[in-house]
C-alpha positions as CSV (number, residue, x, y, z in Angstrom):
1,X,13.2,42.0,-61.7
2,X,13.7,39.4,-64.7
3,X,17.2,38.8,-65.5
4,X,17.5,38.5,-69.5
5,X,18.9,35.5,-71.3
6,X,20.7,35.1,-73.9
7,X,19.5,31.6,-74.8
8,X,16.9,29.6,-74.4
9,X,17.4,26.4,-72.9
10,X,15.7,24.4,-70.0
11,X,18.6,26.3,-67.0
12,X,17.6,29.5,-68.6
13,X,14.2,29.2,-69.7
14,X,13.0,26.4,-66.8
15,X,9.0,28.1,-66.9
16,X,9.2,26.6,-70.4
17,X,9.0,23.3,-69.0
18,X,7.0,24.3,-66.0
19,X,4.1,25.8,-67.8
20,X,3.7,23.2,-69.9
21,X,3.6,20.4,-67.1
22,X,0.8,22.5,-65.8
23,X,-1.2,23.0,-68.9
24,X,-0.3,18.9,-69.3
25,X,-2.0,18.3,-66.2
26,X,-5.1,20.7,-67.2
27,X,-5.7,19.3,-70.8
28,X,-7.8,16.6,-69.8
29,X,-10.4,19.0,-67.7
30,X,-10.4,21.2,-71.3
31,X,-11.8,18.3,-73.5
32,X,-15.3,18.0,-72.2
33,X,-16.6,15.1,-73.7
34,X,-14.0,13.2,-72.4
35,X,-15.4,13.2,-69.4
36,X,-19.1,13.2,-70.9
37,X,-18.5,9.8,-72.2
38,X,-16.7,8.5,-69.4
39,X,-19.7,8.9,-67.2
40,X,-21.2,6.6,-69.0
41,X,-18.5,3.6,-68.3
42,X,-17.7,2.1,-64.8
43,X,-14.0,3.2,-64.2
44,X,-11.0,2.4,-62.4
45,X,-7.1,2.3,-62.4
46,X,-5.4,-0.7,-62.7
47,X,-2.2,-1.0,-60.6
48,X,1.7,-1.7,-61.4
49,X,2.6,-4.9,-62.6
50,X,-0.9,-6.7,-62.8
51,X,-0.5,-8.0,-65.8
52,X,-2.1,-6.3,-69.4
53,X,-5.1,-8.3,-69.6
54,X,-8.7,-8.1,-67.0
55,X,-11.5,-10.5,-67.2
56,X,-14.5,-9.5,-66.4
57,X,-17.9,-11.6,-65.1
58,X,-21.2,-11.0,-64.6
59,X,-23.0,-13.2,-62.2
60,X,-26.6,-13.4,-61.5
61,X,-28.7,-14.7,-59.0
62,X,-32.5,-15.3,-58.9
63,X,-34.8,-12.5,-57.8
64,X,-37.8,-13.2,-55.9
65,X,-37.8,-15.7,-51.7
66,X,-40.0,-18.6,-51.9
67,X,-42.9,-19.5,-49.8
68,X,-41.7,-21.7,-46.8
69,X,-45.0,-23.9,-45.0
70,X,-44.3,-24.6,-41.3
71,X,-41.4,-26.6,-40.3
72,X,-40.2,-27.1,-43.8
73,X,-36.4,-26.5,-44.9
74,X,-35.9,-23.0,-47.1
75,X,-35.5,-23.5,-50.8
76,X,-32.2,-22.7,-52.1
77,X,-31.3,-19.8,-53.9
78,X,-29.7,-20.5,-57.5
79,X,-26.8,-18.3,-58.4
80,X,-25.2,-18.2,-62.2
81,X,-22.3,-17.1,-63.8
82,X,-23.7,-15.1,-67.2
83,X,-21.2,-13.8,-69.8
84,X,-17.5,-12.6,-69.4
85,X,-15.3,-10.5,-71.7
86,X,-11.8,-10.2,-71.3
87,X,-10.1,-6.5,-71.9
88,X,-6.6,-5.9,-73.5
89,X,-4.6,-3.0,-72.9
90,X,-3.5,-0.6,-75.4
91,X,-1.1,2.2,-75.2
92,X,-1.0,5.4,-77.2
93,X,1.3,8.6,-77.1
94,X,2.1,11.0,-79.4
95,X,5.2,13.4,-80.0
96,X,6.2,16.9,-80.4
97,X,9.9,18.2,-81.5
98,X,10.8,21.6,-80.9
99,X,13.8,22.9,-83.2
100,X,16.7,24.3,-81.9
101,X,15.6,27.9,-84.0
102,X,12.0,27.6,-82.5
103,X,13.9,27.9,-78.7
104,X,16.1,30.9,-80.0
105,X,14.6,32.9,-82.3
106,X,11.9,34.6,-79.3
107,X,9.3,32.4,-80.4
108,X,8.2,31.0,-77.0
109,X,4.6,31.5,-77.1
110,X,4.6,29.5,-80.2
111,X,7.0,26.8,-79.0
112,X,4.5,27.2,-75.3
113,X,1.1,26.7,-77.7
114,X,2.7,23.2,-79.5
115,X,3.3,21.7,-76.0
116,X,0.1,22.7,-74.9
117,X,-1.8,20.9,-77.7
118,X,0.4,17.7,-76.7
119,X,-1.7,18.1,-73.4
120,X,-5.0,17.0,-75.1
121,X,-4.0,14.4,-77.2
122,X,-4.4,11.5,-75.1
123,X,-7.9,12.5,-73.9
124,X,-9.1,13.0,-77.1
125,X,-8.1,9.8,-78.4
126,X,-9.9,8.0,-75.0
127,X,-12.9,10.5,-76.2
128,X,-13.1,9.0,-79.7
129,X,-12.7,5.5,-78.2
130,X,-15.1,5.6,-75.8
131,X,-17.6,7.1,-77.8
132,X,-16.8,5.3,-80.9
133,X,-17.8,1.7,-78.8
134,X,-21.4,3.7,-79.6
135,X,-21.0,5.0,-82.7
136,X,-20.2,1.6,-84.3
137,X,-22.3,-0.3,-81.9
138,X,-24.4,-1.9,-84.7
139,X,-21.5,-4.0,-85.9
140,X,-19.0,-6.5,-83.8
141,X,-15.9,-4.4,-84.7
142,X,-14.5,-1.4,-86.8
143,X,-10.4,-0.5,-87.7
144,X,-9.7,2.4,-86.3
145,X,-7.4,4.8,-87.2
146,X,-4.6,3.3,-86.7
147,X,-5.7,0.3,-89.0
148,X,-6.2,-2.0,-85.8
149,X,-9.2,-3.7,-85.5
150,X,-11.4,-3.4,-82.3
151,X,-13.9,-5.6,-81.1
152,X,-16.9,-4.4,-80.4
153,X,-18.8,-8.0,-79.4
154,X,-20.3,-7.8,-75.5
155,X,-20.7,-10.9,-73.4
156,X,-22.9,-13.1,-75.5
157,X,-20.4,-12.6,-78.7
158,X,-23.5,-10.3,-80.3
159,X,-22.5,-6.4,-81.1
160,X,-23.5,-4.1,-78.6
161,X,-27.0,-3.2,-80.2
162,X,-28.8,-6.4,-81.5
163,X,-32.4,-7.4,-81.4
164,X,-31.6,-10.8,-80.4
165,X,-29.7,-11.3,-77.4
166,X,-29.3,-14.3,-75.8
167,X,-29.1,-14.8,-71.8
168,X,-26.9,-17.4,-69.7
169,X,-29.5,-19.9,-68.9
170,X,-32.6,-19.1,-70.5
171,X,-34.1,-19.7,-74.3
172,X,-35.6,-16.1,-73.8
173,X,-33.7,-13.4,-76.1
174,X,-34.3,-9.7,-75.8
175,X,-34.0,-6.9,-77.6
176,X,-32.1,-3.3,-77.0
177,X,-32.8,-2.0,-80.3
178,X,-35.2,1.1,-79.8
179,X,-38.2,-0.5,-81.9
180,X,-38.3,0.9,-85.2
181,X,-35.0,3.1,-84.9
182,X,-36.8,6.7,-84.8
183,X,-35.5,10.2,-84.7
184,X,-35.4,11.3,-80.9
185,X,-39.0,12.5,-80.2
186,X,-41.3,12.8,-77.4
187,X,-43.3,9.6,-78.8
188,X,-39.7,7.8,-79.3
189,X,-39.1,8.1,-75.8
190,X,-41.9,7.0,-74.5
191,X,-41.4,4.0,-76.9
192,X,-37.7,3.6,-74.9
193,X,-38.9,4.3,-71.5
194,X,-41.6,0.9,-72.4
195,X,-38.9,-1.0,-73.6
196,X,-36.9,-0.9,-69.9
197,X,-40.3,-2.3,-68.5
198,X,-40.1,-5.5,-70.8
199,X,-36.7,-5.8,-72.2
200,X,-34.2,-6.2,-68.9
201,X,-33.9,-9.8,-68.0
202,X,-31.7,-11.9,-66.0
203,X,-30.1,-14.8,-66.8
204,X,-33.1,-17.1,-65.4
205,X,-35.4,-14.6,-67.6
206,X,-36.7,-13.0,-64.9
207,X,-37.5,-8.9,-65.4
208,X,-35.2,-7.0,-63.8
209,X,-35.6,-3.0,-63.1
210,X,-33.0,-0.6,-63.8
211,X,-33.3,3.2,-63.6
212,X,-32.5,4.6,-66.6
213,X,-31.4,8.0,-65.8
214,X,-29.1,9.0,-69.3
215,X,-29.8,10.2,-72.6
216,X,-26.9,10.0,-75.3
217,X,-26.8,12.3,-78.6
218,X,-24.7,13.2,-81.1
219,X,-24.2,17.2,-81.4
220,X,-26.9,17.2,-84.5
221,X,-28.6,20.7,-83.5
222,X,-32.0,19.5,-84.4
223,X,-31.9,16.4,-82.4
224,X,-30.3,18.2,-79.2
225,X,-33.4,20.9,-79.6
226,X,-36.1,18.0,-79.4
227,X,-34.1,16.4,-76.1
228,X,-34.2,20.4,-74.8
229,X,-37.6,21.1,-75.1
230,X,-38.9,17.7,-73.4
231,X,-36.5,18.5,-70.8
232,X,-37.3,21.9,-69.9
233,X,-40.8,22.3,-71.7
234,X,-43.5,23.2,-68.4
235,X,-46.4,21.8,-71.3
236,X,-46.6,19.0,-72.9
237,X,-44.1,19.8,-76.2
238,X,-46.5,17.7,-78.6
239,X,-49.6,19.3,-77.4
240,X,-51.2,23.3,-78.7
241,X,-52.7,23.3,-75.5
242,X,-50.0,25.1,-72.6
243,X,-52.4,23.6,-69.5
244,X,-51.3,20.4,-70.6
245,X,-47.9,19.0,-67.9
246,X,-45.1,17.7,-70.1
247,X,-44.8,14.4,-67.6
248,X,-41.1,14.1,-69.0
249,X,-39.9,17.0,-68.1
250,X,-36.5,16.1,-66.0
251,X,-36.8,12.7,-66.1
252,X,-32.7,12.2,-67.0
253,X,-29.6,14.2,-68.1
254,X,-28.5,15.2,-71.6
255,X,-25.3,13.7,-72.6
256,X,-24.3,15.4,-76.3
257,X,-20.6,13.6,-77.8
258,X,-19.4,15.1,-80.7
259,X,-17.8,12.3,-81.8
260,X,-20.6,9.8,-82.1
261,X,-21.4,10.4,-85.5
262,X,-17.9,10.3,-86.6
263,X,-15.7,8.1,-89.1
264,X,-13.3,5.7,-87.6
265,X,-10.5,8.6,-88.1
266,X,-12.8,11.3,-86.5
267,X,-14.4,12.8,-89.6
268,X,-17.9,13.8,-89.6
269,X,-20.2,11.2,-90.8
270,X,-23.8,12.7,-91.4
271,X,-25.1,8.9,-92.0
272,X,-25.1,8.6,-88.1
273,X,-26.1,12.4,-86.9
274,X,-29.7,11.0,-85.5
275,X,-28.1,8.2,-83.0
276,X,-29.2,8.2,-79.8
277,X,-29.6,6.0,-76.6
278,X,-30.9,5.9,-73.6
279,X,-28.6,4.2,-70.8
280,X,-28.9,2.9,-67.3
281,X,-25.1,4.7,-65.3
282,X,-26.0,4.5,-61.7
283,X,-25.7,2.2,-59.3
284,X,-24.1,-1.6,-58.5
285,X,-22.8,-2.8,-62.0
286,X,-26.0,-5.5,-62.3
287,X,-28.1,-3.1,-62.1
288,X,-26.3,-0.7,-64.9
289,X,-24.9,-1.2,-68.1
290,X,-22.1,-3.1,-67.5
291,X,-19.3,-1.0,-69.3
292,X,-16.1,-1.3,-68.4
293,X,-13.1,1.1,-68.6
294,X,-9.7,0.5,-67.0
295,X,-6.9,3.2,-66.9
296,X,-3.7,1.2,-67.0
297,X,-1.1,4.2,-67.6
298,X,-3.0,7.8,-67.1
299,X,-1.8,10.7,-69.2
300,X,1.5,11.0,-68.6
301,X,4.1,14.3,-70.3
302,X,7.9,13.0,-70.7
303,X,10.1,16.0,-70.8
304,X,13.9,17.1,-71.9
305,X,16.2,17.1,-68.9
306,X,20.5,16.5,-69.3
307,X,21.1,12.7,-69.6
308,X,17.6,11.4,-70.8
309,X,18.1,11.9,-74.6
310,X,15.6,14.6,-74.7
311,X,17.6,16.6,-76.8
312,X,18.8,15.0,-80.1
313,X,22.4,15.3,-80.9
314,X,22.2,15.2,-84.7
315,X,20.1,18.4,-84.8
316,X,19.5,19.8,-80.8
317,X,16.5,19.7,-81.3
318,X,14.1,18.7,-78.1
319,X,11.4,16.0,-77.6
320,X,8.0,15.8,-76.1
321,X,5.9,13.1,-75.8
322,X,2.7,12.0,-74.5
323,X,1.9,8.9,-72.6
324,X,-1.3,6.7,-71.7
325,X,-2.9,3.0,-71.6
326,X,-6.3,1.9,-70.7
327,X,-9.0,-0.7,-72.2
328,X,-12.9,-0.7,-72.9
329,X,-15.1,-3.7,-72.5
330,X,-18.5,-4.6,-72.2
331,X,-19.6,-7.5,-70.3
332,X,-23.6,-7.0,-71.4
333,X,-25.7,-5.2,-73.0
334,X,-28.5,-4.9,-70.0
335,X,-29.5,-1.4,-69.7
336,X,-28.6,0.7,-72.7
337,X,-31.1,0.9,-75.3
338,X,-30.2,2.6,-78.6
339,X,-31.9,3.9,-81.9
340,X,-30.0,4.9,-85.6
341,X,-32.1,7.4,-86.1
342,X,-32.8,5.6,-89.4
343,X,-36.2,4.9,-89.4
344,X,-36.2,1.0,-89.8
């Protein structure tokens, strides 16, 4: 049987705290394209005390053995360093007070549902970051909403989506512009799927293949109803006649992120609700787009408990606060190819 209290605090009320450790812990699972847009970047944790900063290099090596005649040495293989970008850590948190007449005044599920929105906050913010690395990816940097200014620049100082990048050790440029920036179609990506056949290189200009397996929308209903129907259509979707085999039919996966065509502060921008991209997130990171994002400090929920300050003097009431740090980098743009939607 529950024993009743006469006030709330964290000795009589200790489920208070509890439940909102656990809903802490769940929050991340709860914003989905958090994890949407994180499949598109190669991840990992950076340890304790390893500094703030992590370079990052992309090496390349030629691609095809020589011919060797009888009795004559091998030829040697040529190896090159390409570009390298260097990633910063940043740290974000966010707070919640809860008033001493919120805790004792029998409005726990109210004081419960304010912790629990402290629980998303830091995935949502690595949502809109990682996602916004796309949605400004036609210029080399944008201030966010904090009035910082974030790079956007990849390896070869060019913004992520540029017509002319250059390579390491070749005069060749190439091009990850979707030619001609058209609305997602079946005829635009066929235009996309040509491009990976002529537009990966190496550093020594050689072709290289990647398998493009990914493609990337904003939540613009028309444009996620064209990606549906060449994914699941049994017909060709452009042709009257059913006989006719839609070839593209579950050739990749659908990856819709609501905050692609977004302001830097979040707000809807219509100007960018036709992006789209088609991106290359399997496999060793030189043959992938080679995007990088490093979780320095996950999510992490400090609490109220005697002696840490959680409860201020002046006014009793009790601090919350979120906790993260992580970076985002892109070494090169090799194997994501990307369209405005604008036509030109």
């Amino acid at each position: 049987m529950a024993i009743p209290v006469s006030e709330i605090n964290l000795s009589s009320l200790p489920e208070l705290v509890s439940l909102t450790r656990q809903a802490f812990v769940e929050g991340p699972m709860l914003v989905e394209d958090y994890a949407e847009a994180k499949s598109l970047y190669i991840s990992e944790t950076i340890p304790k005390n390893a500094g703030n900063t992590k370079k990052y290099n992309e090496i390349d090596g030629e691609t095809y053995a020589s011919y060797k005649a009888e009795g004559e040495d091998n030829s040697k293989a040529r190896v090159i360093m390409g570009y390298n970008v260097t990633m910063t850590k940043r740290r974000f948190s966010k707070e919640i007070d809860i008033t001493y007449e919120a805790r004792n005044e029998n409005r726990v599920p109210e004081v419960v549902g304010s912790l629990t929105d402290l629980s998303s906050f830091c995935p949502q913010r690595m949502a809109l970051d990682l996602t916004h690395r796309l949605t400004f990816c036609t210029a080399t940097s944008y201030t966010d909403m904090d009035g910082e200014t974030v790079s956007t620049v990849v390896g070869d100082t060019y913004q992520l989506v540029y017509a002319s990048h250059t390579l390491s050790s070749a005069a060749t440029t190439f091009s990850n512009v979707i030619t001609g920036n058209p609305q997602f179609s079946p005829g635009a990506f066929q235009v996309a799927r040509k491009l990976t056949t002529t537009q990966i290189l190496s550093h020594f200009g050689e072709r290289r293949v990647m398998k493009f397996d990914t493609v990337v929308t904003t939540d613009d209903p028309a444009t996620i109803d064209e990606v549906r129907k060449l994914m699941r259509s049994t017909s060709d979707p452009t042709q009257n006649n059913p006989g006719v085999v839609n070839v593209q039919a579950n050739m990749f996966r659908h990856v819709i992120l609501p905050r692609l065509a977004t302001t830097a502060t979040g707000a809807a921008d219509s100007t960018k609700d036709k992006y789209w991209g088609y991106v290359a997130t399997q496999g060793a990171p030189q043959n992938r787009w080679q995007a990088y994002f490093a979780i320095w400090e996950q999510p992490n929920l400090a609490t109220p408990a005697p002696g840490n300050n959680g409860e201020d003097f002046h006014n009793q009431n009790w601090s919350f606060a979120a906790y993260c740090g992580y970076g985002i980098a892109t070494v090169s743009p090799r194997g994501i190819l990307w369209s405005t939607g604008a036509g030109a």
